[in-house]
Wavefront OBJ file of the C-alpha trace (Angstrom):
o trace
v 43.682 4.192 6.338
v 41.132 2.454 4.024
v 41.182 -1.683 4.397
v 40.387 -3.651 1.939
v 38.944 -7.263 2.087
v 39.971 -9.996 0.156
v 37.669 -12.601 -0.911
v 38.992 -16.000 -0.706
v 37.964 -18.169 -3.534
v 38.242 -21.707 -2.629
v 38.473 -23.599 -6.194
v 38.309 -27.621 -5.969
v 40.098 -29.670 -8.896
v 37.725 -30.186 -11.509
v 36.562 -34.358 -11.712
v 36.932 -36.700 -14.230
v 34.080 -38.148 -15.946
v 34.686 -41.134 -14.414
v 34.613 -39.716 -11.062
v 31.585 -37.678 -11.701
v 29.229 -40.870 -13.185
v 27.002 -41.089 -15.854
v 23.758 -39.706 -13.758
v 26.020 -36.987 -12.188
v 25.692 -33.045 -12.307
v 28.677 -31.002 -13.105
v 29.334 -27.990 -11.646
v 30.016 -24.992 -14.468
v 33.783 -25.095 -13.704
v 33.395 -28.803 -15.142
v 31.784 -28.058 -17.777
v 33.681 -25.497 -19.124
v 37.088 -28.202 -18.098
v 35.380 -30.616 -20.291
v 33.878 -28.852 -22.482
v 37.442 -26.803 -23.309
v 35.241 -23.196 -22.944
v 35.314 -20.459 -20.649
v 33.016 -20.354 -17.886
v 31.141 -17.849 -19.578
v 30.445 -19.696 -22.478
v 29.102 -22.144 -20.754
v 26.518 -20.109 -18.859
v 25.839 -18.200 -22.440
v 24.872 -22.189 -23.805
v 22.994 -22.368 -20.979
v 20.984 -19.300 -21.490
v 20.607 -19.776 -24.896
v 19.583 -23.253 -24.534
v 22.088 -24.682 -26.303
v 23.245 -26.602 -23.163
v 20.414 -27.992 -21.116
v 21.083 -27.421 -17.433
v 19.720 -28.133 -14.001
v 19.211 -24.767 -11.575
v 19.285 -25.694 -8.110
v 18.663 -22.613 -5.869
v 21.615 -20.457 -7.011
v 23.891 -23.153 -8.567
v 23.573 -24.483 -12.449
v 24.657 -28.218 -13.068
v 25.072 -29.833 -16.120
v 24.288 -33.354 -16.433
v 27.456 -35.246 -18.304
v 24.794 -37.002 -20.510
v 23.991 -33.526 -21.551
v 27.037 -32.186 -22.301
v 28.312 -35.246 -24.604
v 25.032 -34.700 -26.478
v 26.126 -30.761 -27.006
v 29.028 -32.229 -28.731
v 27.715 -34.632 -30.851
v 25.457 -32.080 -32.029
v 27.906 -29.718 -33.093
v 30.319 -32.261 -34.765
v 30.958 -30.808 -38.182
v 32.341 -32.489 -41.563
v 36.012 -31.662 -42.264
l 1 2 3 4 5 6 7 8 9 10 11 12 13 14 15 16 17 18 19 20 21 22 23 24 25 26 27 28 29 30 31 32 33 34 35 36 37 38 39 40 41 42 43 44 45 46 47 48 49 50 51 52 53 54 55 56 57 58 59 60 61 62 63 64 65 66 67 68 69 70 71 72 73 74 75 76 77 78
């Protein structure tokens, strides 16, 4: 009998911009929360440099500043 192992994903609630501060990094999950995108998307901005990030060992953080700026950008006329 083959076992199989489960991974356990441990997902925390996604902050507020209030909690996370102006100067603060946001995790992709947050980004994507605030953002209204998929995770992906957000790591396809990032790659693209459409969405400057910070890459800390493994991890990819998105300063809020950053992210309002993204969106500002890519307001467009009715």
């Amino acid at each position: 009998m083959e076992t199989q192992k489960h991974r356990r994903i441990h997902s925390r609630p996604a902050r507020t911009p209030e909690q996370i501060g102006y100067a603060g990094l946001m995790t992709v999950r947050e980004a994507a929360t605030f953002l209204q995108l998929g995770e992906c998307t957000v790591y396809q901005l990032a790659s693209l440099g459409q969405l400057p990030s910070v890459k800390i060992g493994k991890a990819r953080r998105f300063r809020l500043a950053d992210v309002e700026a993204f969106i500002k950008a890519n307001v467009q006329a009715a």
